[in-house]
C-alpha positions in Angstrom: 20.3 -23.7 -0.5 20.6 -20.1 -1.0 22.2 -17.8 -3.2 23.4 -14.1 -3.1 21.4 -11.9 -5.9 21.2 -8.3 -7.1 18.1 -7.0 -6.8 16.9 -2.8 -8.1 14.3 -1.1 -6.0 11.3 1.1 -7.4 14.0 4.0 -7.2 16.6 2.2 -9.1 18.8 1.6 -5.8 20.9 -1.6 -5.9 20.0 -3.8 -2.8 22.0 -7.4 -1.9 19.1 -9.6 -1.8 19.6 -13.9 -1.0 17.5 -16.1 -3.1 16.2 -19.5 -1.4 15.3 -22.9 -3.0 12.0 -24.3 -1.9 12.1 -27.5 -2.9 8.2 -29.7 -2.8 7.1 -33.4 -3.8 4.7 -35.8 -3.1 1.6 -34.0 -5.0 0.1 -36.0 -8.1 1.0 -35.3 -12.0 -1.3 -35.2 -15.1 -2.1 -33.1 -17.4 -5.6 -31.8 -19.6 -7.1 -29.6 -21.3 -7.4 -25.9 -20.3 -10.3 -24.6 -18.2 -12.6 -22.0 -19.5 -11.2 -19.3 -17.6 -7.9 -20.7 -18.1 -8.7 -20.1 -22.0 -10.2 -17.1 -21.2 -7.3 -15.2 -19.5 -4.7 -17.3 -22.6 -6.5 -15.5 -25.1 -6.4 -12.3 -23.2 -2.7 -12.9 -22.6 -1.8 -13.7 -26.4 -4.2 -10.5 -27.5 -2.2 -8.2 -25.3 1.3 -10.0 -25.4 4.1 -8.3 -25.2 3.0 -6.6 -22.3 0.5 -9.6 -21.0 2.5 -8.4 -17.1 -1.4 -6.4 -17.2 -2.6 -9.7 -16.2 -0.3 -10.2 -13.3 -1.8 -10.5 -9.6 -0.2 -9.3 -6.4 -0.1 -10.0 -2.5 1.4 -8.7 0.0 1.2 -10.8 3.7 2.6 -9.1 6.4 4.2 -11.3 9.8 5.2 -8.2 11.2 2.7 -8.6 14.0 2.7 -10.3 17.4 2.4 -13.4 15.9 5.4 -16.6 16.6 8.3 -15.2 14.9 8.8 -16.9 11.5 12.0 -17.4 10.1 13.5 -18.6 6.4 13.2 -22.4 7.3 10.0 -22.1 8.5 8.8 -20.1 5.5 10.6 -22.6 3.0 8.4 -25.4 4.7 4.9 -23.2 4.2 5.6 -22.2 0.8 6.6 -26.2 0.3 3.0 -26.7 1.9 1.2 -23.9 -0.3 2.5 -25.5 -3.5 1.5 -29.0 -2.4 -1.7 -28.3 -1.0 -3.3 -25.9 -4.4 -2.5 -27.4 -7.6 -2.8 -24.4 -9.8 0.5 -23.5 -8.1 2.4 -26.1 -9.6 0.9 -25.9 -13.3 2.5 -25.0 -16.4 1.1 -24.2 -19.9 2.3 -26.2 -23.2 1.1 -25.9 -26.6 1.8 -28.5 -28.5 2.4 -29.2 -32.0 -1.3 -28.2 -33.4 -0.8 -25.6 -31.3 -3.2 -25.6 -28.6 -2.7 -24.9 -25.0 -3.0 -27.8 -22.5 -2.4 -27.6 -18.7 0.8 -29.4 -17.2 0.7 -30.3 -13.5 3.7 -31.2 -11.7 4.2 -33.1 -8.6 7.5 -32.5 -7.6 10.2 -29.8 -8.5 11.8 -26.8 -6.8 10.4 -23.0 -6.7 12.4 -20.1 -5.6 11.7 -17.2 -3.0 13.7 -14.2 -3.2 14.5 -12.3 0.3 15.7 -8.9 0.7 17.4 -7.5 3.7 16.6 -4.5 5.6 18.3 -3.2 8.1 15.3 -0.6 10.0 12.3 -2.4 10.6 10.5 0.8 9.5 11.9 0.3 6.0 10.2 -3.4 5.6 6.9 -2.4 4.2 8.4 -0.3 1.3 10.5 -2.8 0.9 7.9 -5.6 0.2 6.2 -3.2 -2.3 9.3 -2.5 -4.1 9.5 -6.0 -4.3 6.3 -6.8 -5.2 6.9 -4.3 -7.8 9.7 -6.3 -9.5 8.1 -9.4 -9.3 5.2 -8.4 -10.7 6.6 -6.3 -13.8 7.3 -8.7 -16.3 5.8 -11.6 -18.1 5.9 -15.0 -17.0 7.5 -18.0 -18.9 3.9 -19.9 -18.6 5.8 -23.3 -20.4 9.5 -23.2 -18.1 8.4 -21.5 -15.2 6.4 -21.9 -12.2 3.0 -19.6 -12.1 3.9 -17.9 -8.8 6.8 -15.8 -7.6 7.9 -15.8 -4.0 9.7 -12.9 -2.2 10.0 -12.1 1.1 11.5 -9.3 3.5 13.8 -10.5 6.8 15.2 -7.7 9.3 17.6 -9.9 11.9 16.5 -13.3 11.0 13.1 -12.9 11.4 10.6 -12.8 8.2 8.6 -9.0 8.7 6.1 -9.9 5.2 5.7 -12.3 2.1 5.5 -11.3 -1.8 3.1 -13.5 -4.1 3.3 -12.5 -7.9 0.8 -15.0 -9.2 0.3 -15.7 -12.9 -3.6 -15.2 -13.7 -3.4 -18.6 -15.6 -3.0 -19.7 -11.8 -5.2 -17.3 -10.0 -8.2 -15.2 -9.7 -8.5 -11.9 -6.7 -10.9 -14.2 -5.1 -8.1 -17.2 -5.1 -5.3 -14.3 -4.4 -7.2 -13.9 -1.0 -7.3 -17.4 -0.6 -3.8 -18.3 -1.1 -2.8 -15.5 1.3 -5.3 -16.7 3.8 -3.8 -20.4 3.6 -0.3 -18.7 3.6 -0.4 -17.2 6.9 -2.3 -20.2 8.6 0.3 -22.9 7.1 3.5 -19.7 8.2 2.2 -19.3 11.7 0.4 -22.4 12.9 2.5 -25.3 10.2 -1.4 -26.1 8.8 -4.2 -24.6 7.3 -7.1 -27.5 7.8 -8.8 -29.3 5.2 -7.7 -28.6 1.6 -10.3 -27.9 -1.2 -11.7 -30.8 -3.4 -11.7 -29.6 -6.4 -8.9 -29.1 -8.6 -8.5 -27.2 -12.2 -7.2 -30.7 -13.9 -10.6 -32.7 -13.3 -12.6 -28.7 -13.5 -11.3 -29.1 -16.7 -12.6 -32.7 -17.7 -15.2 -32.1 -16.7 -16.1 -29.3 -18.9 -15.1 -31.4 -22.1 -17.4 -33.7 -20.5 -21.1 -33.3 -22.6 -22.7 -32.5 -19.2 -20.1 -29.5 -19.5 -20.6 -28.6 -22.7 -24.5 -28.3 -22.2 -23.9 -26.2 -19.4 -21.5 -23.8 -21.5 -24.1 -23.8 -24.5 -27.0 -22.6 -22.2 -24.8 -20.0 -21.3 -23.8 -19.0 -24.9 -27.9 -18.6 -25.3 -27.9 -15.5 -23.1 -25.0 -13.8 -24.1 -26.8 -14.0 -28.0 -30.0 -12.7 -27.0 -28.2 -10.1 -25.1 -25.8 -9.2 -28.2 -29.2 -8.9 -30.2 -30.8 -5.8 -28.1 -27.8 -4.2 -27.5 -25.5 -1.9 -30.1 -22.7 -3.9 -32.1 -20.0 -2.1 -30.2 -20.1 0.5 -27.3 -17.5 2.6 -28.8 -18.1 2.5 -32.4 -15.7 5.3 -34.1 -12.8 7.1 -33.5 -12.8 10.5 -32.0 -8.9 11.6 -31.9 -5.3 10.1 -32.9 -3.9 7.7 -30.8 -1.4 9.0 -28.2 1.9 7.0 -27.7 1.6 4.7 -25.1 -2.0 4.0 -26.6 -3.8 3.1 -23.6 -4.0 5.1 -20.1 -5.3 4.7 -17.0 -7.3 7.1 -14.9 -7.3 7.0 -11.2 -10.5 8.5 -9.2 -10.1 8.0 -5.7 -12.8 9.0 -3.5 -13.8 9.0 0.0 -17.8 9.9 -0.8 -18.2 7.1 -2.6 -18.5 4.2 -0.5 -20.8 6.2 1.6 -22.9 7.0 -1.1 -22.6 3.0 -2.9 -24.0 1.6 0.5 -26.7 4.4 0.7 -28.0 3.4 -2.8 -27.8 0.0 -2.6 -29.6 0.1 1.2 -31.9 2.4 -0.1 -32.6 0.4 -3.8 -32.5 -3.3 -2.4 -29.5 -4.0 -4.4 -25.7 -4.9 -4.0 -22.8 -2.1 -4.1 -21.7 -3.1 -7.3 -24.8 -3.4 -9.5 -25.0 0.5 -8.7 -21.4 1.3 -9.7 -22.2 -1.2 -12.8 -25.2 0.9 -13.8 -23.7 4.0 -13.2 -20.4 3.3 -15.8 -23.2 1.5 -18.3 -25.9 4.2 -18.4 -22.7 6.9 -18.4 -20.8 5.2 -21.8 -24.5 4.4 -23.7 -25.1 8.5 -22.6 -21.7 9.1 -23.8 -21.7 7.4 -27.0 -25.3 8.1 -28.1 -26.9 4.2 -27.5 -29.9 3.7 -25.7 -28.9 -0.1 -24.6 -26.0 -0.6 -23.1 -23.9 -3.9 -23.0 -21.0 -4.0 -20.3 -18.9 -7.2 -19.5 -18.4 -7.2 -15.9 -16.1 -9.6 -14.5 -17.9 -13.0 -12.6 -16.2 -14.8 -10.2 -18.2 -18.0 -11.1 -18.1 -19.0 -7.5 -21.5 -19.8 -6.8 -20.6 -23.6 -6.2 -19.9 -24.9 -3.3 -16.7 -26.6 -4.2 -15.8 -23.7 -6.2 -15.6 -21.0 -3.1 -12.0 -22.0 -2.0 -10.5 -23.4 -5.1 -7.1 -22.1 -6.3 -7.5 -21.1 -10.1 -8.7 -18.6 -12.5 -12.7 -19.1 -12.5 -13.4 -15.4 -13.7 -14.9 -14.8 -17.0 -16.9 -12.4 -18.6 -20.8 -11.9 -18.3 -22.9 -9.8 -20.2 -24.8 -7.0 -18.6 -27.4 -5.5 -20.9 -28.8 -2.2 -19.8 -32.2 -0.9 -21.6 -32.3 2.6 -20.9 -35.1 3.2 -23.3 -37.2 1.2 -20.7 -37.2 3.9 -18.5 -39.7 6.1 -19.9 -40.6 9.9 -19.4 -38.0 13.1 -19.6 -37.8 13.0 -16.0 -36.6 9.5 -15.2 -34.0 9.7 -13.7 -30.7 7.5 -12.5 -32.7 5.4 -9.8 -35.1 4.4 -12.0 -32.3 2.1 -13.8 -31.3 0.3 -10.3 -34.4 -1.8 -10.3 -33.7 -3.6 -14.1 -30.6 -3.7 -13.2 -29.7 -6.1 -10.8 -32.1 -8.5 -12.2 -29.9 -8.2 -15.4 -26.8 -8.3 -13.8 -27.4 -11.7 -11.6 -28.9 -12.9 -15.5 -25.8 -12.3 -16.9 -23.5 -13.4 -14.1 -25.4 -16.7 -13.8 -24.5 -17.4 -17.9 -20.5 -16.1 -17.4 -19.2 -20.3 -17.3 -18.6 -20.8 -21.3 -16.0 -22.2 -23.7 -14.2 -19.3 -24.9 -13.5 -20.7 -27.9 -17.6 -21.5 -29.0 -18.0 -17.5 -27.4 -15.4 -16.6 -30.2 -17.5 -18.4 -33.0 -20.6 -17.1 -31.4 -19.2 -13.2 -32.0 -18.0 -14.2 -35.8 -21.4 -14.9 -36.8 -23.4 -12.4 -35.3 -20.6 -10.4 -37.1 -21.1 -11.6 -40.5 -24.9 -11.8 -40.0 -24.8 -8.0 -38.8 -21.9 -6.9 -41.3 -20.4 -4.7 -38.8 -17.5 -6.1 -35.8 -19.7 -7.4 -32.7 -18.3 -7.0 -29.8 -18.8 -4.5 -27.0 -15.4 -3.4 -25.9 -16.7 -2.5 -22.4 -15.7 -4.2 -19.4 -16.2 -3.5 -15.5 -14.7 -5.4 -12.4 -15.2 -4.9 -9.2 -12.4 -6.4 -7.3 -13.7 -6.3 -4.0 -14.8 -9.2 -1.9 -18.7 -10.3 -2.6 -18.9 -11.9 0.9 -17.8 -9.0 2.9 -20.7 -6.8 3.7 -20.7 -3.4 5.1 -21.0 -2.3 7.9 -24.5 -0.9 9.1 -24.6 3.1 9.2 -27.1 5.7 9.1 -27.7 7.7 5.0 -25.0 10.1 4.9 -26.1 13.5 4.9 -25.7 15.7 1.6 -23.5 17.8 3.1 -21.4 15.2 4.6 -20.9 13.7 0.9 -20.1 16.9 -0.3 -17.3 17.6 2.3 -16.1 14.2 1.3 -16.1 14.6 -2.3 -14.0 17.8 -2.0 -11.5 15.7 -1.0 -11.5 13.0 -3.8 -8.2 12.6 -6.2 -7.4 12.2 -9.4 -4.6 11.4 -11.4 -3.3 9.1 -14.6 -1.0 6.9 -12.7 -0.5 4.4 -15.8 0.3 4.1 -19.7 0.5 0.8 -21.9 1.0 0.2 -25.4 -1.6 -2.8 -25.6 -4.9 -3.8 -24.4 -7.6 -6.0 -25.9 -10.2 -3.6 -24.5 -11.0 -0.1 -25.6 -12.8 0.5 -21.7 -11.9 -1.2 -18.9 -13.1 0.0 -15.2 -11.6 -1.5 -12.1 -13.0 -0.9 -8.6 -11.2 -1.2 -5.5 -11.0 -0.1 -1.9 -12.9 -0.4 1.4 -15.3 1.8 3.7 -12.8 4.3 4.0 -12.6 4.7 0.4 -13.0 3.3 -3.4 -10.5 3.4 -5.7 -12.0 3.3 -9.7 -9.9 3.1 -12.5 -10.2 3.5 -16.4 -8.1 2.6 -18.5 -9.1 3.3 -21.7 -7.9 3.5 -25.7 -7.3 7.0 -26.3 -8.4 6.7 -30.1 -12.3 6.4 -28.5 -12.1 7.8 -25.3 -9.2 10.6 -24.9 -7.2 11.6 -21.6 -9.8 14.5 -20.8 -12.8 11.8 -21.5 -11.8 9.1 -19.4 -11.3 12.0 -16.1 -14.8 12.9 -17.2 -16.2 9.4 -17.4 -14.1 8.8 -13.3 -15.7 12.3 -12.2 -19.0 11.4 -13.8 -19.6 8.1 -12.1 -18.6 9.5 -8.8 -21.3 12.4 -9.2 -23.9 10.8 -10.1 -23.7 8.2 -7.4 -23.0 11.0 -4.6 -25.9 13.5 -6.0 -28.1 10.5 -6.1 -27.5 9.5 -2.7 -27.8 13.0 -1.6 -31.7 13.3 -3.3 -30.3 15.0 -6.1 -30.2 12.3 -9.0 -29.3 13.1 -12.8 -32.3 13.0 -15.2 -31.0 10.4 -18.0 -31.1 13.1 -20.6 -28.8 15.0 -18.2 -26.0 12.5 -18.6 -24.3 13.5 -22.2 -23.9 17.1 -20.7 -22.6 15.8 -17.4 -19.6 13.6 -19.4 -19.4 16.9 -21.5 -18.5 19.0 -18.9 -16.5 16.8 -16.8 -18.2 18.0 -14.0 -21.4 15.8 -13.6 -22.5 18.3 -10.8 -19.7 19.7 -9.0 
């Protein structure tokens, strides 16, 4: 059944769209408690609702290829198959009386996909972006409504690209990928081979199980040593009036960097991201005065075997400890941190599978036992892909990076009123070039600082691939410029 809609575009345009019921049974029913990075991304939501959209996750998959044309019908039937064959996707979240969240999964019902019309095949990418752009701009119902939104793009009957707006509750990047993986294989071919195993109802019983909860304790034992070296907060006092929206985002966009991330890691034995990790962690400990640093980098907690192609939110937080003061003499510079810290980061993504809850009463009484607010308000993910490596290429030469880096943008393409975070760095991108953003609460770190802190990570990677790496008493004076080299 289908029904004739309204629909706005990014520009405010009016556009007839048709909306399509996609109606599924046959899957099993149940219900439990929530996962820990269910929980995890709950509290998130309910510290940053009303605009808990931050959390939403987008895909766009594109049929526009030489691929078996695949029409509305066709799609119905692989959505019908997606919701069937990955749980998450049919899950709602109920509190009841006491309160507390539980997990509700469904094994029948009917889910909607919205199509929009263009008439010039050229138009059909913006269009999927203008409609990944609605669907992904508001807050889920996460009790009445399904945790994924379907859209799609048709020019003369034939389906050009799919929109998934996926509730985080439901999804993870790493389970984004996934689902678009499965998408086009079940859109294309009518299957996508074996299903997963695992599911987030027994993932869940089985962390309430005391084999879980021993598991989640152990892991709680590394984040309090950590806590213990490191400073209470990373960003302990105010430095201006907050600006209205409170939080912005800065956008560094540069081509050097991905040259000059594979040069360090090649060069240093360690992975991309540990070096982007250390360079943000020594940069806010320089910034704020702290010879430790404590960063919370995103984990995808997908170690497992039967965890690599489950559908559900896995991520949590781990705890990256950086001791700077380890690095003795006034000319140690950047590199000398790489070797500590890739040992630390595995550490602390190997203890990033806890209750929430118990990590909550572990922060409460380090609080009261420290009489100051314990927490480090500093968190990094790198949204990239673990498992894909880069390609092999020869150390770029300095003045290669420095054409490169001439050509690196930056720009503040975001505001919000709320986050629960005061900084928060995403990375993004491929070879051709990363994408790092900050968004950051202007009370502790104010537009000018977070460019400086985008600008400073990028120049000290690029001059340290080049030969040229900061001393670690250079660092304050690099974030005070804004220049870090340039």
């Amino acid at each position: 059944m289908t029904a004739a809609i309204a629909d706005t575009t990014a520009d405010g345009t009016a556009t007839a769209v048709v909306t399509a019921a996609v109606p599924f049974a046959g899957g099993r029913s149940g219900d439990a408690p929530l996962t820990w990075g269910q929980r995890a991304i709950w509290h998130a939501i309910r510290r940053t609702a009303p605009n808990d959209h931050y959390f939403n996750i987008g895909r766009v998959l594109s049929l526009a290829d030489r691929g078996a044309p695949v029409d509305l019908p066709r799609l119905a039937d692989a959505l019908a198959a997606l919701l069937l064959r990955h749980e998450a996707l049919r899950t709602r979240i109920v509190c009841g009386d006491g309160g507390e969240a539980r997990q509700l999964l469904f094994g029948q019902g009917v889910a909607d996909v919205r199509v929009r019309e263009v008439t010039d095949p050229a138009e059909a990418a913006e269009a999927a972006d203008d409609l990944l752009s609605s669907l992904t701009s508001h807050c889920f119902d996460y009790a009445c409504e399904w945790p994924v939104r379907f859209g799609a793009v048709r020019h003369e009957g034939r389906i050009t690209h799919v929109v998934l707006a996926l509730c985080h509750l439901a999804a993870d990047g790493h389970a984004a990928e996934l689902l678009v993986r499965d998408l086009r294989l079940l859109a294309r071919r009518g299957s996508a081979g074996a299903a997963c195993a695992e599911n987030p109802l027994d993932l869940a019983r089985h962390q309430a199980s005391p084999a879980g909860r021993r598991s989640g304790r152990a892991a709680l034992d590394h984040w309090e040593r950590g806590l213990r070296a490191a400073p209470p907060t990373m960003f302990p006092a105010p430095v201006a009036e907050p600006l209205t929206p409170r939080f912005w985002t800065g956008r560094l966009i540069s081509a050097a960097l991905p040259r000059a991330v594979d040069a360090l890691a090649a060069a240093h034995r360690v992975s991309g991201s540990t070096v982007l990790l250390t360079a943000s962690a020594a940069l806010v400990a320089a910034g704020q005065g702290h010879s430790v640093a404590a960063v919370m980098p995103i984990a995808g907690n997908r170690a497992a075997q039967g965890h690599r192609t489950l559908v559900t939110t896995l991520s949590q937080d781990a705890l990256f400890v950086l001791r700077m003061d380890e690095a003795t003499g006034p000319e140690a510079d950047f590199t000398a941190l790489l070797a500590d810290g890739w040992p630390a980061a595995l550490a602390g993504y190997r203890a990033a599978a806890y209750d929430p809850a118990e990590w909550d009463a572990l922060l409460d009484r380090m609080t009261v036992e420290r009489g100051v607010e314990v927490h480090p308000y500093c968190c990094f993910n790198d949204m990239r892909l673990a498992q894909r490596p880069s390609a092999p290429r020869p150390a770029p030469r300095p003045d290669e990076l420095d054409a490169l880096r001439r050509r690196s943008v930056l720009d503040f393409p975001a505001t919000q009123d709320r986050v629960a975070c005061r900084y928060c760095l995403h990375v993004s991108g491929d070879d051709g070039a990363l994408t790092v953003t900050l968004t950051a609460d202007t009370v502790f770190l104010p537009p000018e600082s977070i460019h400086a802190h985008l600008r400073a990570i990028e120049g000290v990677v690029v001059n340290a691939a080049a030969g040229n790496p900061p001393r670690l008493t250079e660092l304050p004076a690099l974030l005070a410029t804004g220049e870090a080299g340039r």
